[in-house]
N, C-alpha and C positions, 0 to 999 in steps of 0.2 A: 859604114852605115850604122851596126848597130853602136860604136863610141856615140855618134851626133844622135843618135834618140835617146843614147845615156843622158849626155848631155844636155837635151832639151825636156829629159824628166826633172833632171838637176835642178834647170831654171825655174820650171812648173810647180817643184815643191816649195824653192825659195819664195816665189810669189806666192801661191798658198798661206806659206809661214809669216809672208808680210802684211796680207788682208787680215789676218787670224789679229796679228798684233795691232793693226789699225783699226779693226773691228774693236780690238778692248780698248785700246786710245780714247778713242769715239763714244763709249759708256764711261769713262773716266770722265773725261772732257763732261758728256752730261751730269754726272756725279759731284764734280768740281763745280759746276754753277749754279746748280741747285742747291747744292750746300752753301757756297758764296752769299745766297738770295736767303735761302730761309731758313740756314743753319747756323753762321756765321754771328760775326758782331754786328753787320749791316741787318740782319733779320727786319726788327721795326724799324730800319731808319725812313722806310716809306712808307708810315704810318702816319707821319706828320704832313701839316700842312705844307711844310717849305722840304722837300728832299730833293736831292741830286738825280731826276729824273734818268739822266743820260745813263748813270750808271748803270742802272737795272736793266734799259735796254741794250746796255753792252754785252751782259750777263746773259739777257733772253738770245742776244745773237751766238753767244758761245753756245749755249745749248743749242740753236738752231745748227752751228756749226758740230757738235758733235754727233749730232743726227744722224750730217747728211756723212758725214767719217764713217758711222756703221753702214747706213745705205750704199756706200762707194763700195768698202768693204767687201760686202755681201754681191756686188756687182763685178769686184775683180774675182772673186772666186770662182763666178760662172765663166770669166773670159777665159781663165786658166786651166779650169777644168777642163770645157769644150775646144780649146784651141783656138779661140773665136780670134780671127784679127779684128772685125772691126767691134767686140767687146772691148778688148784690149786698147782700140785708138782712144774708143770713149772713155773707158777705164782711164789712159794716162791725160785727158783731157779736165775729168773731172779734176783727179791730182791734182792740175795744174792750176785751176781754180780753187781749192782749196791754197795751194803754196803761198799763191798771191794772196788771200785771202788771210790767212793767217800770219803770213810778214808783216802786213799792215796792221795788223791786231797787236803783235808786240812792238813794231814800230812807235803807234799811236800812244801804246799804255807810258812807254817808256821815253817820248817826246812829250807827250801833254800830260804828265804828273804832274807838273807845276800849274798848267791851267786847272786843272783838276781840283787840287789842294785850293788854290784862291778861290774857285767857287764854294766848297763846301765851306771853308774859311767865312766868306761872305754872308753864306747863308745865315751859320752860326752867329752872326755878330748882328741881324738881322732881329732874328729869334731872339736874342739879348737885350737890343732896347727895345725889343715889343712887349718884353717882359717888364723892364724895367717901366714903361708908358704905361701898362697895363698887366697886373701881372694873374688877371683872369684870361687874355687872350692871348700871351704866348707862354703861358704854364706848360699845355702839354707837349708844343714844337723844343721848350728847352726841356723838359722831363726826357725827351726822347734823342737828342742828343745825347743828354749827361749819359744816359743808360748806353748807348752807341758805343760811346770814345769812353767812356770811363773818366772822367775828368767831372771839371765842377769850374766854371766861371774863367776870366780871365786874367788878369793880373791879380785877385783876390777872388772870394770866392763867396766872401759877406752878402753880397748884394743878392744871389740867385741861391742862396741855400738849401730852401726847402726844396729846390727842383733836383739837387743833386743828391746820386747814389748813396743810400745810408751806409753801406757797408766799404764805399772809398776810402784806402788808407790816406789823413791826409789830405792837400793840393795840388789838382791838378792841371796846370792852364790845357784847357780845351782848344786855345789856338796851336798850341805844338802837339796837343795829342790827334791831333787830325790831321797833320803832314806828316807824323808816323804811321798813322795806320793808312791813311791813304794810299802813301808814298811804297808803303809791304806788299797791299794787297793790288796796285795795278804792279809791281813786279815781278808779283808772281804769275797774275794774267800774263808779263810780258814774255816770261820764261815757256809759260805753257806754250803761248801761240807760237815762238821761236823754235821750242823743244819741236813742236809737232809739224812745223813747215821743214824741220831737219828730214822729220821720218817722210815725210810726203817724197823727198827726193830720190830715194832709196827704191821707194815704190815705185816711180816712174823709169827709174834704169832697169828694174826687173821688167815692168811691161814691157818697154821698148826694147829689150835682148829676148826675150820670149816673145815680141810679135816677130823681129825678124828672121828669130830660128824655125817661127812656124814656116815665114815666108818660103826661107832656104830651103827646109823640108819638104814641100809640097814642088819646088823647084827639080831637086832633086830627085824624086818619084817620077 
């Protein structure tokens, strides 16, 4: 009797020590998308008239998602603490919600790169004869580009000069500098939500071994 109450302190601390690290996941994950939004090269990109809308709110869902990681967190720790089964169902419930949740996130980042890239692609080239039509009404959507990607125009760079960055070593076509930075920064989205649907799994086998030991114990009594 007392080896299986060693053993169900055993499991009790592992889950402990896995909310503890889901808990910091969870402020990473928020830390990563707020930096993404308002730290990053994307800062102003949605400042302009023409910006990649969806992105931002993939970014506001990540934060949204790393929330609800510390909220879960802070919710398996009571299940483990108290021995609570039905903390513990909910606890691997939410998990499980999350796993699917963040599969799809690095699924989508790392399937739809290419859609991705053609819309900002588009947009830009967009911003480019608005400029070239007029180059009072799309001055500041290419200023805010140029300053994004670091780049300067497309096959040349003649034509949008003054919009681009003074201090650009050089040419840089803005049509390839925006399938590289795009094509970085949903991979690394794609890594996080994969990395984090990994740990998600870990944390559901400790609940479910620690609800069933609570079960056995209470059996056994």
């Amino acid at each position: 009797m007392g080896r299986f109450r060693g053993g169900l302190r055993c499991i009790k601390y592992l889950l402990l020590g896995f909310n503890l690290l889901f808990w910091l996941a969870g402020s990473a994950v928020i830390a990563f998308g707020l930096w993404f939004r308002f730290g990053g090269t994307m800062k102003d990109f949605s400042s302009g008239d023409k910006s990649p809308e969806y992105f931002y709110m993939g970014l506001y869902v990540l934060v949204g998602a790393g929330a609800l990681m510390m909220a879960v967190g802070f919710f398996g720790c009571c299940g483990a603490m108290r021995e609570s089964q039905c903390v513990l169902g909910s606890f691997f419930t939410c998990l499980l919600v999350i796993f699917a949740a963040e599969v799809t996130t690095g699924v989508f980042a790392f399937i739809g790169k290419g859609v991705a890239i053609r819309h900002v692609q588009t947009l830009y080239e967009e911003a480019y004869n608005d400029y070239l039509k007029d180059k009072g009404m799309g001055n500041g959507t290419l200023i805010t580009f140029h300053s994004t990607f670091q780049c300067c125009g497309k096959e040349s760079s003649e034509q949008v000069q003054p919009t681009c960055p003074k201090e650009l070593p050089g040419h840089k076509n803005c049509i390839d500098e925006i399938e590289t930075v795009i094509s970085v920064k949903l991979q690394l989205i794609g890594m996080v939500g994969i990395g984090i649907a990994g740990l998600t799994i870990f944390g559901m086998i400790f609940s479910m071994v620690l609800c069933c030991a609570i079960r056995n114990s209470r059996d056994v009594i």
